[in-house]
VOGU-3710 file (C-alpha; in Angstrom, 3 decimals, decimal comma):
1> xxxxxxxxxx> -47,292/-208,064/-88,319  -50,939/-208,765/-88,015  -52,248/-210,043/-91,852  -56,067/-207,790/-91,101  -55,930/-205,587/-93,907  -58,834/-203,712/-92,376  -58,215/-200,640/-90,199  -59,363/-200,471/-86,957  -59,602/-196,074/-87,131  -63,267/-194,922/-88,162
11> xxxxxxxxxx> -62,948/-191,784/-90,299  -65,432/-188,808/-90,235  -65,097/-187,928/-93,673  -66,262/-189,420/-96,843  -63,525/-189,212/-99,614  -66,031/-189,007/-102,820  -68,637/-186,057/-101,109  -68,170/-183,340/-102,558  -67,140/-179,576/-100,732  -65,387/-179,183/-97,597
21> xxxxxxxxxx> -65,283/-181,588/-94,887  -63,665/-181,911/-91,709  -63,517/-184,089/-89,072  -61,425/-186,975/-87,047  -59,503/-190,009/-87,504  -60,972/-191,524/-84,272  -58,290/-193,885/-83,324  -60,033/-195,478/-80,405  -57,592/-195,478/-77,530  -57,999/-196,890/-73,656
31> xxxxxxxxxx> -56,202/-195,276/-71,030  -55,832/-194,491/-67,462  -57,366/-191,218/-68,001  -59,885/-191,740/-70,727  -61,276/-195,331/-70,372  -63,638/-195,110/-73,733  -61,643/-192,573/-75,572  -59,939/-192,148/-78,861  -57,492/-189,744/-79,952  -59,271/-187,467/-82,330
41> xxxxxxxxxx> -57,078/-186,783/-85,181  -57,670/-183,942/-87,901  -58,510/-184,949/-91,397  -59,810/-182,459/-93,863  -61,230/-182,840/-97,228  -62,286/-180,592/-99,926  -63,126/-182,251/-103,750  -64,616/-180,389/-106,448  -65,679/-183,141/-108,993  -63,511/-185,496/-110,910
51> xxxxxxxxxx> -59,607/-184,865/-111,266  -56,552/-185,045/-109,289  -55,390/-185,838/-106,028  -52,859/-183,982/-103,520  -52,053/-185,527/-100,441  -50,436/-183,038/-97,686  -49,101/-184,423/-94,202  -47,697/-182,821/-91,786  -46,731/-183,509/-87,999  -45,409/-186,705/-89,015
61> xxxxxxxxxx> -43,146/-185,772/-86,336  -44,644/-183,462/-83,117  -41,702/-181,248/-83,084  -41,597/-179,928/-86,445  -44,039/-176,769/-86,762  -43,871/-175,287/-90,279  -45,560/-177,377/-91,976  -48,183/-177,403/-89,375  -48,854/-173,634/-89,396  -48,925/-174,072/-93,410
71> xxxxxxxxxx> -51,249/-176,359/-93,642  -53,457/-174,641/-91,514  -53,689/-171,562/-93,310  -54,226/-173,601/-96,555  -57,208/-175,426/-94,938  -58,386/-171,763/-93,769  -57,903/-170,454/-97,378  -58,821/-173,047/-100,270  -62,149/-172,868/-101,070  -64,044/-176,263/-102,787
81> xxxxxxxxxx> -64,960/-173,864/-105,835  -61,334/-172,750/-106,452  -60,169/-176,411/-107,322  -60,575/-179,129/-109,842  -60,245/-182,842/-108,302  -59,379/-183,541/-104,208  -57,355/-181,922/-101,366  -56,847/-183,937/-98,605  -54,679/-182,291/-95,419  -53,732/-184,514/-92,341
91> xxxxxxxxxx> -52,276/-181,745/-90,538  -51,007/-183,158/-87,428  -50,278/-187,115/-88,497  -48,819/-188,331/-85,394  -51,348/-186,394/-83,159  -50,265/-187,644/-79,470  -46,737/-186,451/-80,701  -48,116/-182,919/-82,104  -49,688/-182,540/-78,813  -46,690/-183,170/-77,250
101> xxxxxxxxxx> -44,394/-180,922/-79,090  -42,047/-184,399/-79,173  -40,671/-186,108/-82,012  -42,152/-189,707/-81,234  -45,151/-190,248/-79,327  -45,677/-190,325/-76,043  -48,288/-193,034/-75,936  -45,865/-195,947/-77,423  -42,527/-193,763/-78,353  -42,460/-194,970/-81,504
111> xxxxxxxxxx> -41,248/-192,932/-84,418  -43,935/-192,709/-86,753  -41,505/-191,904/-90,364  -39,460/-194,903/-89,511  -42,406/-197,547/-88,874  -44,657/-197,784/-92,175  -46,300/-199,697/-93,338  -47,519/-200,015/-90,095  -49,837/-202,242/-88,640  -53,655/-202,220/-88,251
121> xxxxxxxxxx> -53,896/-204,000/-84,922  -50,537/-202,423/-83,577  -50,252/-199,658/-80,980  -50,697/-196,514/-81,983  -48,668/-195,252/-83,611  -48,036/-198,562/-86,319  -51,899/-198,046/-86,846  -51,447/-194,493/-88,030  -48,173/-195,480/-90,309  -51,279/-198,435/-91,446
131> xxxxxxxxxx> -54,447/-196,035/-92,366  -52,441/-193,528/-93,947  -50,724/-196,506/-96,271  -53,942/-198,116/-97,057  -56,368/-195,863/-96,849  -54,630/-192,537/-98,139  -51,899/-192,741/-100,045  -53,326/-194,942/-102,271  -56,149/-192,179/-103,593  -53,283/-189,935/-104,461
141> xxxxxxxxxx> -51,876/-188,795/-107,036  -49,011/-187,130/-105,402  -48,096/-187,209/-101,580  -46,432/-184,564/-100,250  -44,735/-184,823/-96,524  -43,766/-181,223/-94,798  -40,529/-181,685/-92,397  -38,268/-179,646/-90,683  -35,161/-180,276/-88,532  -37,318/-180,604/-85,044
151> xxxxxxxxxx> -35,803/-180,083/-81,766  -32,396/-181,008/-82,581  -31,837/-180,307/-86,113  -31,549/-177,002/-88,029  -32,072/-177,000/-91,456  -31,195/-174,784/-94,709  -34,733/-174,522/-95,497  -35,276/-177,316/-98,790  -37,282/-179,783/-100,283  -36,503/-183,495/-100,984
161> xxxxxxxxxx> -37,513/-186,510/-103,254  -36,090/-190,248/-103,267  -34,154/-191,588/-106,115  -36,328/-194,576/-107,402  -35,479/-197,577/-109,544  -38,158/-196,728/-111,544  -37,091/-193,594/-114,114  -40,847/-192,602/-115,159  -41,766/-192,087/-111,511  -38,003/-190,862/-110,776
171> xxxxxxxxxx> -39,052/-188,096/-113,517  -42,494/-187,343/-111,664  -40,875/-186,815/-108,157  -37,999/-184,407/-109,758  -41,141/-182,570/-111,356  -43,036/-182,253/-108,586  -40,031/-180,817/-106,955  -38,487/-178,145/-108,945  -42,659/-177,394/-109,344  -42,696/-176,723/-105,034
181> xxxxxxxxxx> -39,849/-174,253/-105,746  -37,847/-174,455/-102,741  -34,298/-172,460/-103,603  -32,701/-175,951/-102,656  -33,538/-179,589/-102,977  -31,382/-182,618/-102,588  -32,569/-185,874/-103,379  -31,877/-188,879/-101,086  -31,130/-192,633/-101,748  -33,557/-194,178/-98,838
191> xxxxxxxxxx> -30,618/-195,084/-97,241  -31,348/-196,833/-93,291  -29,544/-193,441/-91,639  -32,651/-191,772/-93,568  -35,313/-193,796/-92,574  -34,906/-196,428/-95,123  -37,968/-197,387/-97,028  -39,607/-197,210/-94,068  -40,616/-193,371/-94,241  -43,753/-192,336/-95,281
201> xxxxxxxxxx> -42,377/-190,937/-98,542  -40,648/-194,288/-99,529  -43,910/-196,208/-98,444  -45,891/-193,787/-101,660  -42,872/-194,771/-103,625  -43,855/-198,220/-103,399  -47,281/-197,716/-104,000  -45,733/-195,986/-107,457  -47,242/-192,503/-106,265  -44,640/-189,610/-106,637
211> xxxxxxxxxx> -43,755/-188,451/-102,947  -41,549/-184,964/-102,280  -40,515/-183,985/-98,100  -39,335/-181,118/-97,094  -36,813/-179,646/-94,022  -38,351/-176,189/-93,279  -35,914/-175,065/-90,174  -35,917/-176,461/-86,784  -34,486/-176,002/-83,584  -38,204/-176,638/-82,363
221> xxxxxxxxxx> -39,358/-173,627/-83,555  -41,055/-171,832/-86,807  -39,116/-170,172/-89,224  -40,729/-167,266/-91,422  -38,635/-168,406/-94,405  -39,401/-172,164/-94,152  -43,380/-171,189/-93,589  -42,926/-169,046/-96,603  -41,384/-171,899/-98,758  -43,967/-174,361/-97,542
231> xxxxxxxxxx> -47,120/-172,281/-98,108  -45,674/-171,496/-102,190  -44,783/-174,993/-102,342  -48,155/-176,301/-101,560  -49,835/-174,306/-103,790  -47,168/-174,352/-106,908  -47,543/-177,979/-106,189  -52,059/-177,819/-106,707  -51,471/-175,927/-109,953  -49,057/-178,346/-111,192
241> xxxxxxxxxx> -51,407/-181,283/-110,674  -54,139/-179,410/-112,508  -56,395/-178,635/-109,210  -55,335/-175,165/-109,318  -55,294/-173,262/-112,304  -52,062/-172,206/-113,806  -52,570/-167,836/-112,468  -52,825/-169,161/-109,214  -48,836/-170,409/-109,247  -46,921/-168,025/-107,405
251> xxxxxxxxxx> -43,466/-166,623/-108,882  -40,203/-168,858/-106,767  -36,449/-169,427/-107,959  -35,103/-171,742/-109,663  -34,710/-174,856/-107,417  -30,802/-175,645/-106,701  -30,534/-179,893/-106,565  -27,934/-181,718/-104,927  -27,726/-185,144/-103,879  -27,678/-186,981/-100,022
261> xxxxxxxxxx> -25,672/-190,399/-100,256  -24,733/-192,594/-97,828  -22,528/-192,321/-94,656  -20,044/-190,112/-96,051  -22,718/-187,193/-96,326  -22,805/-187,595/-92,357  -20,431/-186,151/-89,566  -21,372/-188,036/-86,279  -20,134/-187,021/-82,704  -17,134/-189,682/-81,882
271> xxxxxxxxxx> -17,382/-188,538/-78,245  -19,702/-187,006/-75,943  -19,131/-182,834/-75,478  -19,980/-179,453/-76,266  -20,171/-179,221/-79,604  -18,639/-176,367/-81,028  -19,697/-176,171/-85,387  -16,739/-174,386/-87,239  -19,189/-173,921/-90,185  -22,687/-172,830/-90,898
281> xxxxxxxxxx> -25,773/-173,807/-93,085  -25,383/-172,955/-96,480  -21,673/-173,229/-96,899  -19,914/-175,216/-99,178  -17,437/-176,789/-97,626  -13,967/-179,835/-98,404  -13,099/-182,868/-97,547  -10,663/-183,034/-94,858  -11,504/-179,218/-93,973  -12,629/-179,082/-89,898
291> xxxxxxxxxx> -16,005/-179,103/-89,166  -16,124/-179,366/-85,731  -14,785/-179,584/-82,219  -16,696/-181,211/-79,204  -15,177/-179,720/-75,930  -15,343/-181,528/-72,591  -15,714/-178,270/-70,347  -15,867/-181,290/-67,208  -12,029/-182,077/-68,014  -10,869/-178,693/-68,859
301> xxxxxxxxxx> -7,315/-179,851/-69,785  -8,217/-182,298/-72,102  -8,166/-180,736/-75,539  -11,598/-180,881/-77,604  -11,531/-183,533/-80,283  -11,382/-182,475/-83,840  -14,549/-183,707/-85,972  -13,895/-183,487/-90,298  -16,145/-183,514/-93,232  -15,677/-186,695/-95,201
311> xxxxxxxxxx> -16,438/-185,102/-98,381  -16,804/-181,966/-100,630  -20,493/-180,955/-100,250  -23,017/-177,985/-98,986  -24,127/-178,085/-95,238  -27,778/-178,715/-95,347  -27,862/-179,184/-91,813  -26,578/-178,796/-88,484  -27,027/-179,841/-84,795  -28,974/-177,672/-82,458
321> xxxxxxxxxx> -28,469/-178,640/-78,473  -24,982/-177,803/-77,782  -24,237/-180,979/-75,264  -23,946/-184,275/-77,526  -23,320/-187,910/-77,361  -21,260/-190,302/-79,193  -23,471/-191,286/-82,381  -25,234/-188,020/-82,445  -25,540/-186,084/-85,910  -23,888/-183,118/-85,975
331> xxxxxxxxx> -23,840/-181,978/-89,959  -25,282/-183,416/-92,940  -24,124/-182,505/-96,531  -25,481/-182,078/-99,647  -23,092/-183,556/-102,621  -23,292/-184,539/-106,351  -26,691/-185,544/-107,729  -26,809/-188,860/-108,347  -27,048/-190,192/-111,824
//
């Protein structure tokens, strides 16, 4: 990776001016089509004096729309009188991707929440995963990363944090996360089938900035509860920073945690076929108990292989596309919380 700390995207907006602005991440970009172009994308700002700062992403990946459409409406709502400290909203972080309605970019197909800290004189993507590591997270005080399953994932809608080595941020993140007041949240050990540290989240971590996620739905569409659950979350999540005051929290359940370990919290197909789940989101479900059976329609007399959960745990999520491959994941469970 190239040692140039500097970025090479000019910014529109200027983090310390106070009010609203808005304006582009002008990531200059030469193509076929567009010799002296750049891709233009979104940044919005809004700072009302001295205090806090909330960092909300979203369209980290292209496919994933609630947090999108709720970060939207927040930028169409909040008001630069209504806070105390700074707002800033990257609503569409990998933009070629978000344009694209794909997971990874088009321009390089890289993944962007598997690639930071990025690189300042790398492709596109890597210098995206670069300005928002050196340039945003760093003015936070807590970064906040809206998911959802995507295209091939469904979801029980929840929230997320990372279990860190450090217990005094460890305590911030769990915090931050019963404060977004999803009705479940799991936290994660950074594990490589996760993303590793290599996620935007785990990238704040080691900056020492509390980080939370979240998996709002899928199947490449938006779901009125996950949009719901975002839009509270975002705003529970200003008044518990101390930007918005403490009326402005709005009422949500108390937030269920579970933990995601390693490979045992993962059923993967062993074959390619039609996968057909015996169980669905939300259930709690045994080790050893069926979870699924991928037919092979193509050879009709060859029975469909048996797939089994490796552990107790809840299914937080579940494989869209019926047709799979060998290696593709087709439930993920919640388990213990780690200690």
């Amino acid at each position: 990776m190239s040692q140039t700390a500097r970025t090479r995207i000019l910014c529109d907006v200027d983090f310390e001016r106070d009010g609203m602005q808005t304006g582009y991440l002008r990531l200059f970009h030469s193509s076929h089509a567009s010799a002296y172009g750049f891709l233009p994308i979104p940044i919005v700002v809004i700072r009302n004096g001295e205090g806090p700062t909330a960092l909300f992403v979203s369209g980290n990946h292209g496919d994933e729309y609630e947090g999108q459409v709720a970060l939207a409406n927040l930028v169409q709502a909040l008001k630069p009188e209504q806070i105390r400290g700074r707002v800033i909203i990257l609503p569409t972080a990998n933009y070629p991707a978000a344009m694209a309605g794909n997971r990874v970019s088009p321009v390089d197909n890289l993944n962007l929440n598997r690639i930071f800290p990025g690189d300042p004189d790398g492709s596109v993507t890597q210098q995206i995963a670069w300005f928002i590591s050196e340039q945003l997270i760093p003015r936070a005080d807590l970064v906040c990363d809206l998911h959802s399953g995507g295209s091939s994932l469904l979801y029980t809608p929840c929230a997320l944090t990372g279990r860190t080595a450090d217990p005094a941020l460890y305590e911030r993140q769990l915090a931050a996360l019963k404060a977004f007041g999803a009705p479940l949240a799991y936290v994660q050990g950074r594990a490589q089938g996760q993303g590793g540290n290599q996620t935007l989240g785990g990238i704040a971590e080691r900056h020492g900035i509390p980080s939370l996620g979240t998996e709002l739905g899928g199947a490449g569409a938006v779901s009125r509860e996950g949009l719901a659950i975002a839009e509270r979350g975002v705003r529970n999540l200003l008044v518990h920073l101390g930007i918005l005051p403490p009326e402005a929290r709005i009422a949500a359940p108390e937030t269920r945690i579970v933990g995601l370990g390693g490979q045992d919290h993962f059923v993967y197909a062993e074959e390619p076929g039609l996968f057909e789940p015996l169980v669905e989101l939300g259930e709690a479900v045994r080790a050893g108990q069926p979870a699924a059976l991928l037919h092979t329609p193509e050879t009709p007399w060859k029975p469909p292989l048996e797939h089994r959960f490796p552990i107790d745990g809840l299914v937080l999520c579940k494989r869209q596309p019926g047709r799979s491959q060998r290696g593709d994941c087709l439930f993920v469970l919640g388990g213990a919380l780690p200690g």
